[in-house]
N, CA, C and O atoms as a printed pandas DataFrame, in Angstrom:
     atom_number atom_name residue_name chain_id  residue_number  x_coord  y_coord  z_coord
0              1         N          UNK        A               1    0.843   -1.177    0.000
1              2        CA          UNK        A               1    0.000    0.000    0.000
2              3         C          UNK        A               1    0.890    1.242    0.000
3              4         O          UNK        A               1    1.578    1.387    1.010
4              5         N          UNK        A               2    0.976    2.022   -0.816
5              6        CA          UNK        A               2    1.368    3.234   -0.692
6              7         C          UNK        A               2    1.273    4.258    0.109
7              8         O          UNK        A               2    0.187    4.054    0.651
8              9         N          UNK        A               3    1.838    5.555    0.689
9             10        CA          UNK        A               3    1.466    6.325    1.561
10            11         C          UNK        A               3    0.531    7.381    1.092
11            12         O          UNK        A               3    0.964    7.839    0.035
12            13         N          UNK        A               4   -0.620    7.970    1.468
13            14        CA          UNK        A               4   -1.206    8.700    0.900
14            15         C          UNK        A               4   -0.033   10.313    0.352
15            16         O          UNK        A               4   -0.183   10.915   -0.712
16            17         N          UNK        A               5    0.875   10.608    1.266
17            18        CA          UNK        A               5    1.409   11.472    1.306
18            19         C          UNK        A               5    2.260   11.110   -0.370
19            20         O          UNK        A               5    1.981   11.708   -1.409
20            21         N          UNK        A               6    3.238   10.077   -0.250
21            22        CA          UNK        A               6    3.766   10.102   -1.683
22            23         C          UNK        A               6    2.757    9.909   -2.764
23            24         O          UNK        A               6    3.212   10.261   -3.852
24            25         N          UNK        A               7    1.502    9.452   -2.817
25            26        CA          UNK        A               7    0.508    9.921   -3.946
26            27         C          UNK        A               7    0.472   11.228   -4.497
27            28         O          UNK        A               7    0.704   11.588   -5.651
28            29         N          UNK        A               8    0.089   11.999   -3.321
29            30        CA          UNK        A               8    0.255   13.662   -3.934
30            31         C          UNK        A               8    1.294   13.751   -4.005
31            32         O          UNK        A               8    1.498   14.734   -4.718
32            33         N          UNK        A               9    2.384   13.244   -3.645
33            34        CA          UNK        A               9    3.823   13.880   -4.026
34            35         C          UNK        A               9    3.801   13.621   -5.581
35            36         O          UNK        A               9    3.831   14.577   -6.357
36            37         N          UNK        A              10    3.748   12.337   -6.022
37            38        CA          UNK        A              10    3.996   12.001   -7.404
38            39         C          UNK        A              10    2.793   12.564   -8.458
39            40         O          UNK        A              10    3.095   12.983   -9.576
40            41         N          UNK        A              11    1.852   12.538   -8.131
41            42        CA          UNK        A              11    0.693   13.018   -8.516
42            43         C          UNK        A              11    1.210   14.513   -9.191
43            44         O          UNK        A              11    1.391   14.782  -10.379
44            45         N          UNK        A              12    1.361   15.285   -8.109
45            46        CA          UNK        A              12    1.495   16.624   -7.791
46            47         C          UNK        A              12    2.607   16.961   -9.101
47            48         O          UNK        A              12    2.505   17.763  -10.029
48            49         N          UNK        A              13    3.732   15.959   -8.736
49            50        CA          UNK        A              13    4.743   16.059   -9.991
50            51         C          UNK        A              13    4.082   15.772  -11.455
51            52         O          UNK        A              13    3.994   16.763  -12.180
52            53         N          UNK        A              14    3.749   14.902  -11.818
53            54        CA          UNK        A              14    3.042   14.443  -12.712
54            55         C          UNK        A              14    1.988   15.288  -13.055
55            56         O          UNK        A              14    1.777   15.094  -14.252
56            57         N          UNK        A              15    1.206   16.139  -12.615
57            58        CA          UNK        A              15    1.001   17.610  -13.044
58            59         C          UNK        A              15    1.271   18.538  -13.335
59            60         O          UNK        A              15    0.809   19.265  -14.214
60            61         N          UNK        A              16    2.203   18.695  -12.527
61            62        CA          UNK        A              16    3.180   19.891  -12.754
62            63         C          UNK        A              16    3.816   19.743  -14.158
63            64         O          UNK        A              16    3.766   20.636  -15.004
64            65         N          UNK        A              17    4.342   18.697  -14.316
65            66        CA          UNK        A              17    5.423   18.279  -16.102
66            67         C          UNK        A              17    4.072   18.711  -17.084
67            68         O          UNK        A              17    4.049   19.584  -17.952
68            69         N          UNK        A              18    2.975   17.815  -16.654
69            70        CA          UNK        A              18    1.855   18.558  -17.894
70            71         C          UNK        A              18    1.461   19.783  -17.914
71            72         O          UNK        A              18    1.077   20.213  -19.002
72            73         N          UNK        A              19    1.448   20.415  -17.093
73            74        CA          UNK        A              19    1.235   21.956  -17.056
74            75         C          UNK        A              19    2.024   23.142  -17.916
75            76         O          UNK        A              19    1.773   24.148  -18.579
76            77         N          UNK        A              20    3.298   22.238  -17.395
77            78        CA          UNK        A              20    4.534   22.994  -18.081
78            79         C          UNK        A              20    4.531   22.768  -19.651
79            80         O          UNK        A              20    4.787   23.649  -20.471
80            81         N          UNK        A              21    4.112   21.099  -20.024
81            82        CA          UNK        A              21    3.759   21.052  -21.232
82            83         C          UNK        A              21    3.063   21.538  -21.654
83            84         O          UNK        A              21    3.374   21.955  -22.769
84            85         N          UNK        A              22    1.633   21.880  -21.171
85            86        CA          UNK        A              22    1.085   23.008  -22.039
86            87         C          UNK        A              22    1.275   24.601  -22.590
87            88         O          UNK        A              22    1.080   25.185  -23.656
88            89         N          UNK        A              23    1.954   25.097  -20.735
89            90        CA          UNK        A              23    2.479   26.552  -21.129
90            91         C          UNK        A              23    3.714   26.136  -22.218
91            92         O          UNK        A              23    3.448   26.498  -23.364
92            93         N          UNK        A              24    4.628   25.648  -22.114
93            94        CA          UNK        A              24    5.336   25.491  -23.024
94            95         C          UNK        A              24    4.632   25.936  -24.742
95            96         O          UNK        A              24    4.847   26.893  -25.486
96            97         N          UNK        A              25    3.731   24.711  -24.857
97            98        CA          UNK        A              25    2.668   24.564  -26.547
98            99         C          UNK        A              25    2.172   25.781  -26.736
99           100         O          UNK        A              25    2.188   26.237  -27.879
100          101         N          UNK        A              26    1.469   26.781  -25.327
101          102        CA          UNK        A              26    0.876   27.978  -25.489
102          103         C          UNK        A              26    1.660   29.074  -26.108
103          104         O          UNK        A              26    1.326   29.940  -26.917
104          105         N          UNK        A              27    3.003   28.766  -25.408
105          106        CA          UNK        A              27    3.958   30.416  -25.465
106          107         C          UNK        A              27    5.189   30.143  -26.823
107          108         O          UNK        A              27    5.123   30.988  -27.716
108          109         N          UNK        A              28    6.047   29.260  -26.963
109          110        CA          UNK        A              28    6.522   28.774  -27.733
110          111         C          UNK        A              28    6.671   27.974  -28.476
111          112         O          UNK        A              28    7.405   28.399  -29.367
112          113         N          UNK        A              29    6.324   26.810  -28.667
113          114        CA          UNK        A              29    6.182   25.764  -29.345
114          115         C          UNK        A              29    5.494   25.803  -30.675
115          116         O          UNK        A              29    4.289   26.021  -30.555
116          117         N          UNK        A              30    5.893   25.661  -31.865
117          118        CA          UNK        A              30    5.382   25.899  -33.167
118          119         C          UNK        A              30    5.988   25.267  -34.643
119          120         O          UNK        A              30    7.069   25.590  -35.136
120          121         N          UNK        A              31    5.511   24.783  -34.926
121          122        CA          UNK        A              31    6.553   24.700  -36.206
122          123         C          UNK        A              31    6.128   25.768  -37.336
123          124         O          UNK        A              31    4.976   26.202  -37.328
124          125         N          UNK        A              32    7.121   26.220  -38.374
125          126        CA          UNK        A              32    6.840   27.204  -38.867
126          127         C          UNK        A              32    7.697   26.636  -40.274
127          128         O          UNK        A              32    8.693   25.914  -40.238
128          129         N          UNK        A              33    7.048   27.149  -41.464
129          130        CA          UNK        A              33    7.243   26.704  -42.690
130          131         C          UNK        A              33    7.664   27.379  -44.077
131          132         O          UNK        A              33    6.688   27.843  -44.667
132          133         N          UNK        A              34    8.468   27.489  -44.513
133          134        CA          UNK        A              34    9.036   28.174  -46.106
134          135         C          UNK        A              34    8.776   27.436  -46.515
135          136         O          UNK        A              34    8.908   26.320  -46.012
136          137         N          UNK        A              35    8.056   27.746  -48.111
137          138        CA          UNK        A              35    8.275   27.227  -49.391
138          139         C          UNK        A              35    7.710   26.066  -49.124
139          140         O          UNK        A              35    7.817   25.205  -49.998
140          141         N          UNK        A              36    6.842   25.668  -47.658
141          142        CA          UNK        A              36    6.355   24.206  -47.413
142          143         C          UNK        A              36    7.431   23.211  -47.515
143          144         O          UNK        A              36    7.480   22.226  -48.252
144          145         N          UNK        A              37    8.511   23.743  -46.426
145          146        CA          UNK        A              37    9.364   22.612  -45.614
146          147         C          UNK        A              37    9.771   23.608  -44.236
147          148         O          UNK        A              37   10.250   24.741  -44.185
148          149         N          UNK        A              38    9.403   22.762  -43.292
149          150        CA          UNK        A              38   10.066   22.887  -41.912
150          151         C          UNK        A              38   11.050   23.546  -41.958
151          152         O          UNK        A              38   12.027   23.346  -42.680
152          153         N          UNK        A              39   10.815   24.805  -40.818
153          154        CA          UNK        A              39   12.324   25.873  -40.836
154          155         C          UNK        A              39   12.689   25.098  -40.087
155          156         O          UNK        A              39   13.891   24.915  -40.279
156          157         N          UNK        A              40   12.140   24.224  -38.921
157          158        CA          UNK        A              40   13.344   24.033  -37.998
158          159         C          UNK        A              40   13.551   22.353  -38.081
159          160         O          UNK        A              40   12.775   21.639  -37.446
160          161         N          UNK        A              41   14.560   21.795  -38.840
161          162        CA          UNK        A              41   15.057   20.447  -39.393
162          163         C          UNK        A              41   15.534   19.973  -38.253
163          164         O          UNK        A              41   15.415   18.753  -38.369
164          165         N          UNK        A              42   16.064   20.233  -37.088
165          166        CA          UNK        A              42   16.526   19.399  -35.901
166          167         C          UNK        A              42   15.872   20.134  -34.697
167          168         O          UNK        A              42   15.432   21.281  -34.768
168          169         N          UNK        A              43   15.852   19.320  -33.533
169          170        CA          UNK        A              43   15.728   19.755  -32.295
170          171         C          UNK        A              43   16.176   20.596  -31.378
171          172         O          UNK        A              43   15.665   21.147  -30.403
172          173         N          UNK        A              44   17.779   20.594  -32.125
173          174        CA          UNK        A              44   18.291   21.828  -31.563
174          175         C          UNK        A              44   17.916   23.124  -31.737
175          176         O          UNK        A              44   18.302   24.006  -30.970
176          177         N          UNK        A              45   17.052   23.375  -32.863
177          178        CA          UNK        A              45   16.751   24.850  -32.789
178          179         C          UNK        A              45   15.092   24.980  -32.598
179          180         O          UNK        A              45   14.551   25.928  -33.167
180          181         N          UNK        A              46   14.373   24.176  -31.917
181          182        CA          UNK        A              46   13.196   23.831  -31.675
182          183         C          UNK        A              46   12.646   24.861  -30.453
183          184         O          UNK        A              46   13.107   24.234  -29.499
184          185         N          UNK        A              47   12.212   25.606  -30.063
185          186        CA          UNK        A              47   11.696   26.421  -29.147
186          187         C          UNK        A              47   10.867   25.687  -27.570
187          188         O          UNK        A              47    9.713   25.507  -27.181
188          189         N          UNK        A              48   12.005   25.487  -27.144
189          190        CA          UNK        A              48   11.025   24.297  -25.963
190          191         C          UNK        A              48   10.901   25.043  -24.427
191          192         O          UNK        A              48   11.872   25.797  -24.377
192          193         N          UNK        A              49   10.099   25.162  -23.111
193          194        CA          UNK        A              49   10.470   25.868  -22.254
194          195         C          UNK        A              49   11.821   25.173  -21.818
195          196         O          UNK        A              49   12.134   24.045  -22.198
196          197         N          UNK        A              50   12.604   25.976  -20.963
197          198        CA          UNK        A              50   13.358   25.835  -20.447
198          199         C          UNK        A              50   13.899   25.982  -18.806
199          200         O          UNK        A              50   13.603   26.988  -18.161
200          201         N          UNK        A              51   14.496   25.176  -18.373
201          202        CA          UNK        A              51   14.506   26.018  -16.533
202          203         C          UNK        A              51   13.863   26.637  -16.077
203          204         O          UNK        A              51   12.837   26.657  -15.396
204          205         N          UNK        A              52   14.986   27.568  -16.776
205          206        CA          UNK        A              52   15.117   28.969  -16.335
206          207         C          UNK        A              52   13.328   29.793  -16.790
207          208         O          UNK        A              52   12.864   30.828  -16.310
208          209         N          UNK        A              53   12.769   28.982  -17.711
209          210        CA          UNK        A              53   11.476   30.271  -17.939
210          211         C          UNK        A              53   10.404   29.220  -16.860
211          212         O          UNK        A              53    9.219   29.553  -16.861
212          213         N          UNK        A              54   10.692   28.316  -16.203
213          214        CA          UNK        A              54    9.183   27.670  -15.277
214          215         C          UNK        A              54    9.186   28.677  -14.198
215          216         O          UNK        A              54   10.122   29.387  -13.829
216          217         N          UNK        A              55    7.744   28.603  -13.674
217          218        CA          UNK        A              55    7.327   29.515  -12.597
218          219         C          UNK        A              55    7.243   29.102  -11.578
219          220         O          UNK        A              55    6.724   27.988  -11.649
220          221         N          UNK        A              56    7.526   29.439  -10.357
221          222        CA          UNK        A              56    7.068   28.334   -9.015
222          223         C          UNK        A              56    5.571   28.209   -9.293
223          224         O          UNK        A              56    4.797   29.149   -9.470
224          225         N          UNK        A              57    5.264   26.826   -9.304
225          226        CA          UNK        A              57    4.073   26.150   -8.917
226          227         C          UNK        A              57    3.761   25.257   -7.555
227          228         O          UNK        A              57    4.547   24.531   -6.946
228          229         N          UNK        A              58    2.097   25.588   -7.208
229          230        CA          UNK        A              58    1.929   25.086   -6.058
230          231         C          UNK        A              58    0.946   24.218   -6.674
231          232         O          UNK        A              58    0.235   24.926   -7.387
232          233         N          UNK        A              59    0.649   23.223   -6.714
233          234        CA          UNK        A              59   -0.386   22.069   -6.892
234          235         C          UNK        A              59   -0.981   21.840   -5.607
235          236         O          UNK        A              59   -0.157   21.742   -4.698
236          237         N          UNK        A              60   -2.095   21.735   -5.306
237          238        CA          UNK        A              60   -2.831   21.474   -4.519
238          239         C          UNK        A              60   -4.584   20.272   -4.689
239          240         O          UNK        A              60   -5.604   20.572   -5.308
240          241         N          UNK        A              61   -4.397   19.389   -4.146
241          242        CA          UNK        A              61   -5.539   18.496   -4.746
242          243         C          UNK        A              61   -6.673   18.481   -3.919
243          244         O          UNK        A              61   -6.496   18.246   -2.723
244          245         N          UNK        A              62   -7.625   18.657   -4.273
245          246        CA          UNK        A              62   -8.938   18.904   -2.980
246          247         C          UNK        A              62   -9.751   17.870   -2.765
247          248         O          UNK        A              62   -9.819   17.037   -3.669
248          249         N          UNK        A              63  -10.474   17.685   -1.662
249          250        CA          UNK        A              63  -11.025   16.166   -1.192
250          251         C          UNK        A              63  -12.011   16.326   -2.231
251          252         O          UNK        A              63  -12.256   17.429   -2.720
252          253         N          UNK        A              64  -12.759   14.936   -2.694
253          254        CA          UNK        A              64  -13.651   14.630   -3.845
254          255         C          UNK        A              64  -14.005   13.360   -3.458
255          256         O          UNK        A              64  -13.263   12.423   -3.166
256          257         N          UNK        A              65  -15.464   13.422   -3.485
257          258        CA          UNK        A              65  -15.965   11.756   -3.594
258          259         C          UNK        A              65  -16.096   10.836   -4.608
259          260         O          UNK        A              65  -16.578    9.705   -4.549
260          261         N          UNK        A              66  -15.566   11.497   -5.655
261          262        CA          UNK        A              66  -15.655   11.234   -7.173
262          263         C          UNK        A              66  -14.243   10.513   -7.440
263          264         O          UNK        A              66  -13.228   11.072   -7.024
264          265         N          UNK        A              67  -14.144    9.215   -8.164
265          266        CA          UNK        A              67  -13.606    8.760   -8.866
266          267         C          UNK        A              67  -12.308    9.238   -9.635
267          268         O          UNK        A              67  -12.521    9.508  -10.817
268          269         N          UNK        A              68  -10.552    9.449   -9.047
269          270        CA          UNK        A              68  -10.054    9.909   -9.700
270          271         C          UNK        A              68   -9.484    9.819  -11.124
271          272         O          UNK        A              68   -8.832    8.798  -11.344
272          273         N          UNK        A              69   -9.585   10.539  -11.951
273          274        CA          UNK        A              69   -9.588   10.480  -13.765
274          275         C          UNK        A              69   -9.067   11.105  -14.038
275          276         O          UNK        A              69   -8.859   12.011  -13.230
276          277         N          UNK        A              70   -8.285   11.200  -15.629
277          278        CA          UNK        A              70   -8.022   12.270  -16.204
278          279         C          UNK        A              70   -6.726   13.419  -15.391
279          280         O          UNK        A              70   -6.707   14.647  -15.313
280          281         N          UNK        A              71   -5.964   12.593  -14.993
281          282        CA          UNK        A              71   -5.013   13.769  -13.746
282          283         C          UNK        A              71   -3.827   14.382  -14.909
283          284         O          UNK        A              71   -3.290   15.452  -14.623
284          285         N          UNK        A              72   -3.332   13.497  -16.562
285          286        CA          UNK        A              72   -2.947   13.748  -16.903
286          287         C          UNK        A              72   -2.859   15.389  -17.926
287          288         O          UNK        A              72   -2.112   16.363  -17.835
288          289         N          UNK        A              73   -3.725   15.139  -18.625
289          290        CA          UNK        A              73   -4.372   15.293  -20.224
290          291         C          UNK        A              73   -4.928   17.198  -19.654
291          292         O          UNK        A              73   -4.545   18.307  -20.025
292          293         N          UNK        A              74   -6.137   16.657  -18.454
293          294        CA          UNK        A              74   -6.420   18.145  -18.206
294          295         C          UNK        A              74   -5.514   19.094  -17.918
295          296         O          UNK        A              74   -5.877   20.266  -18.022
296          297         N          UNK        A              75   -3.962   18.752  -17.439
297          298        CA          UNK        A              75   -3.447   19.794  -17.305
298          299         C          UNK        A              75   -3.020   20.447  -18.189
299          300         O          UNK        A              75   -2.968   21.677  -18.174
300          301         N          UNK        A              76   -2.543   19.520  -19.355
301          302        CA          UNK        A              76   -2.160   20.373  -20.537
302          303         C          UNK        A              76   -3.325   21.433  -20.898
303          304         O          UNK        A              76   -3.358   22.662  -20.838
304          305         N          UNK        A              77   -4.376   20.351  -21.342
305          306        CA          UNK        A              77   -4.900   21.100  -22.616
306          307         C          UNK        A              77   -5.656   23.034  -22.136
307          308         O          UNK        A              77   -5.950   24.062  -22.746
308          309         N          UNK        A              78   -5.651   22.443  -20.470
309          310        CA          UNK        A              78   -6.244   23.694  -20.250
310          311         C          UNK        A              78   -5.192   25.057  -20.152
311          312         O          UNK        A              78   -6.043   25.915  -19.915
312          313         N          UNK        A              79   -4.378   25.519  -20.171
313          314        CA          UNK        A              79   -3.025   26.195  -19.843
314          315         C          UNK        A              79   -3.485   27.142  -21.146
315          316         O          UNK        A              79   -4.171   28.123  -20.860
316          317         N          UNK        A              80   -3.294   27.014  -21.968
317          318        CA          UNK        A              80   -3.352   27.604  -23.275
318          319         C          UNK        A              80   -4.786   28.474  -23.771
319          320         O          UNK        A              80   -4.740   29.327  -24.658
320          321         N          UNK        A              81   -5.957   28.132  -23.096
321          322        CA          UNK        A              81   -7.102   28.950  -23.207
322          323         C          UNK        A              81   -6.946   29.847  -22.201
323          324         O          UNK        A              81   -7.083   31.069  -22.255
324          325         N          UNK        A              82   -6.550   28.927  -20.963
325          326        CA          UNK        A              82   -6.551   30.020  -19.992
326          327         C          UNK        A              82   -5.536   31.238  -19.715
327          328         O          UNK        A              82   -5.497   32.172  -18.914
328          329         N          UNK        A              83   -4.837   30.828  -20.634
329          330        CA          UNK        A              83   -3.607   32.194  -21.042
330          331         C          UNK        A              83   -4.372   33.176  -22.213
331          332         O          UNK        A              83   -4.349   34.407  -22.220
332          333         N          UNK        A              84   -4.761   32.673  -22.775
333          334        CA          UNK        A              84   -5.728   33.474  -23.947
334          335         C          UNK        A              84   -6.913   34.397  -23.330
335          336         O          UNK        A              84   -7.279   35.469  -23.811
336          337         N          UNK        A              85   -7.396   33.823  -22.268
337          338        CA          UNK        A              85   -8.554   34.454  -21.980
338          339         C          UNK        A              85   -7.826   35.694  -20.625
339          340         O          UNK        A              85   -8.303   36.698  -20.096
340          341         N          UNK        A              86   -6.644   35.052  -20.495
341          342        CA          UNK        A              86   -6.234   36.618  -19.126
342          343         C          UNK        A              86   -5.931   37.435  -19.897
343          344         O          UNK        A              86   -6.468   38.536  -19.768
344          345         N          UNK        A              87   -4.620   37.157  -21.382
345          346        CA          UNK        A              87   -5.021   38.298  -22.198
346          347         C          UNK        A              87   -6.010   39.143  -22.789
347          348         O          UNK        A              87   -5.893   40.295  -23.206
348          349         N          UNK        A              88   -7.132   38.289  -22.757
349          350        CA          UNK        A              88   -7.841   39.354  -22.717
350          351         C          UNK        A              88   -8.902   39.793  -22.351
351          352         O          UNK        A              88   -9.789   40.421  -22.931
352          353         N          UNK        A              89   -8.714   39.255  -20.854
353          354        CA          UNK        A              89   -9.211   40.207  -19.561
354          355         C          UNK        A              89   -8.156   41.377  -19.750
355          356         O          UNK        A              89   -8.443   42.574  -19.750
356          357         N          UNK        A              90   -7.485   41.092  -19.834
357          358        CA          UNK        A              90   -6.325   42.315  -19.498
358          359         C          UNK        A              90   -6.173   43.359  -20.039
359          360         O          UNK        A              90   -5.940   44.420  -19.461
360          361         N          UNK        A              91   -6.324   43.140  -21.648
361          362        CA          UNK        A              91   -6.503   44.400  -22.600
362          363         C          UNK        A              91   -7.731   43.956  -24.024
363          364         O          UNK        A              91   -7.738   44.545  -25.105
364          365         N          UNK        A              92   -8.428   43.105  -23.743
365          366        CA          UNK        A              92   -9.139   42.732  -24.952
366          367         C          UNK        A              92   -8.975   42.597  -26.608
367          368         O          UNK        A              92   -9.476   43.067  -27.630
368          369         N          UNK        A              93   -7.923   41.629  -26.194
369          370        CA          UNK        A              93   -7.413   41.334  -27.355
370          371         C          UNK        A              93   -7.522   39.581  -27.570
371          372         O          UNK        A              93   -6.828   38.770  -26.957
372          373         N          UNK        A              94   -8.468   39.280  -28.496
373          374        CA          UNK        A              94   -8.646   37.527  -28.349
374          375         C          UNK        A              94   -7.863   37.133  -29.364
375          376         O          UNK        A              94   -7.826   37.644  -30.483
376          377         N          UNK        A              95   -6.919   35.763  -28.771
377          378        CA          UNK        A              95   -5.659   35.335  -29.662
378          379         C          UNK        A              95   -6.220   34.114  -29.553
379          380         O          UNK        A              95   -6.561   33.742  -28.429
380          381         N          UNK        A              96   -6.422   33.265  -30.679
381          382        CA          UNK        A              96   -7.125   32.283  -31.091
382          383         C          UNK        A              96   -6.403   30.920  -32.040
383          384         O          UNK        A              96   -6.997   29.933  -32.472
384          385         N          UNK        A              97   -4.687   31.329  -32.197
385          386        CA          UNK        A              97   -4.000   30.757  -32.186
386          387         C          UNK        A              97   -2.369   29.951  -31.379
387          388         O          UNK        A              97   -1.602   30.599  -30.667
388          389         N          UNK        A              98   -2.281   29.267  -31.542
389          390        CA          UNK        A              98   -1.018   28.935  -31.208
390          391         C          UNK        A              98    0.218   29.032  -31.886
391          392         O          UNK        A              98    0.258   29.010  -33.116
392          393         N          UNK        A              99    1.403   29.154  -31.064
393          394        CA          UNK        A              99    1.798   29.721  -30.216
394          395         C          UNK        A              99    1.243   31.107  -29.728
395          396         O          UNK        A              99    1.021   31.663  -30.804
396          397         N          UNK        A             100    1.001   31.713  -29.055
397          398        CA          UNK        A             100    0.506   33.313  -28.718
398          399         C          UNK        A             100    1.973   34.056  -28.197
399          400         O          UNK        A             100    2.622   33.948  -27.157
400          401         N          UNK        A             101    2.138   34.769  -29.306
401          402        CA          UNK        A             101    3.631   35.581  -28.641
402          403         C          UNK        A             101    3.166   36.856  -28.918
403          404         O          UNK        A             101    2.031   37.042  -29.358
404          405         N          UNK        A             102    4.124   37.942  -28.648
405          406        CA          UNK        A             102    3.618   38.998  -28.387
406          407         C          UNK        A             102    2.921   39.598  -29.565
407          408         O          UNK        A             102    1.901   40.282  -29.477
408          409         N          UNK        A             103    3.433   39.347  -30.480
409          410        CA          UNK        A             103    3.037   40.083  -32.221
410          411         C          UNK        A             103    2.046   39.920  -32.694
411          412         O          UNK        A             103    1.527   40.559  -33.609
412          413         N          UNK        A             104    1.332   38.297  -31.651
413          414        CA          UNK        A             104    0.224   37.695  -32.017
414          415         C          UNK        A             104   -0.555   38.806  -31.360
415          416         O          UNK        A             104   -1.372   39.516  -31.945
416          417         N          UNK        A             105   -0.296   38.870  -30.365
417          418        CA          UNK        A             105   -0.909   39.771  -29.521
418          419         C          UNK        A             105   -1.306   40.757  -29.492
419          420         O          UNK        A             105   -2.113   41.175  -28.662
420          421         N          UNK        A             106   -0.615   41.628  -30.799
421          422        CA          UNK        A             106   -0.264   42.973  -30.939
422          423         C          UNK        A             106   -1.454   43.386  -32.333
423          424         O          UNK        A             106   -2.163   44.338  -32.658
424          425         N          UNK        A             107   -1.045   41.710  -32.956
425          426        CA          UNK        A             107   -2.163   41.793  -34.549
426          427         C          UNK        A             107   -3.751   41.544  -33.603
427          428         O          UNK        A             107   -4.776   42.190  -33.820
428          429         N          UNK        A             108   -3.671   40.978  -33.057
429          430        CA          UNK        A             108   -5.092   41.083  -32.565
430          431         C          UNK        A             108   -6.057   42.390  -31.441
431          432         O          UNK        A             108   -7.211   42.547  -31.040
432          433         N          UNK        A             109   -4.625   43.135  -31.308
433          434        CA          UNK        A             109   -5.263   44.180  -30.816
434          435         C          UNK        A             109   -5.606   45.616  -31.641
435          436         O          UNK        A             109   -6.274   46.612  -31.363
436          437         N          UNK        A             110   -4.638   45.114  -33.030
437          438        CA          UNK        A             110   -5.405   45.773  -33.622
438          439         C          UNK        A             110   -6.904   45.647  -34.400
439          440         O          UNK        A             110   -7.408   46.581  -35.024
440          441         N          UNK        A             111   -7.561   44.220  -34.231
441          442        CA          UNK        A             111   -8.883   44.251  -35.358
442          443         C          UNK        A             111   -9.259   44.999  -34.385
443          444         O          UNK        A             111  -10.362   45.545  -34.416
């Protein structure tokens, strides 16, 4: 039997990596194309987060009588709307693609 305590420990981790995978997909992650071939041919010049750009995260899991599911998948996919939608709470500008970098940001504040 496991300890409840290392559940959320690993759990907690195992969220956290998907989270990061999504901000990652949201902010940088893209492939981009000339002439219809891949600018970027290796991994090394691939735009991935790094260290140095993660944020302290606190994960926290709340009691539920419900069946635990899905601990993976939701963390990604949600990261990326919900970065879209503070932008624009913030200045009303809706960015409706991926990656969202600033220029994206900038063309959509102008329509």
């Amino acid at each position: 039997m496991l300890e409840p305590s290392f559940i959320r420990t690993a759990l907690g981790r195992r969220w956290r990596a998907r989270w990061l995978w999504g901000l990652g997909m949201a902010l940088q992650e893209g492939s981009e194309f000339i002439n219809g071939q891949p600018k970027d041919t290796n991994l090394d010049a691939y735009p991935v987060l790094r260290m140095a750009d993660v944020p302290e995260l606190e994960v926290e899991f709340l009691p539920s009588a419900e069946a635990p599911v899905g601990l993976g998948e939701p963390a990604t996919t949600g990261v990326a709307p919900a970065i879209g939608n503070a932008i624009f709470a913030a200045c009303g500008a809706r960015v409706r693609h991926l990656p969202i970098r600033p220029a994206t940001v900038l063309e959509a504040l102008a329509h």
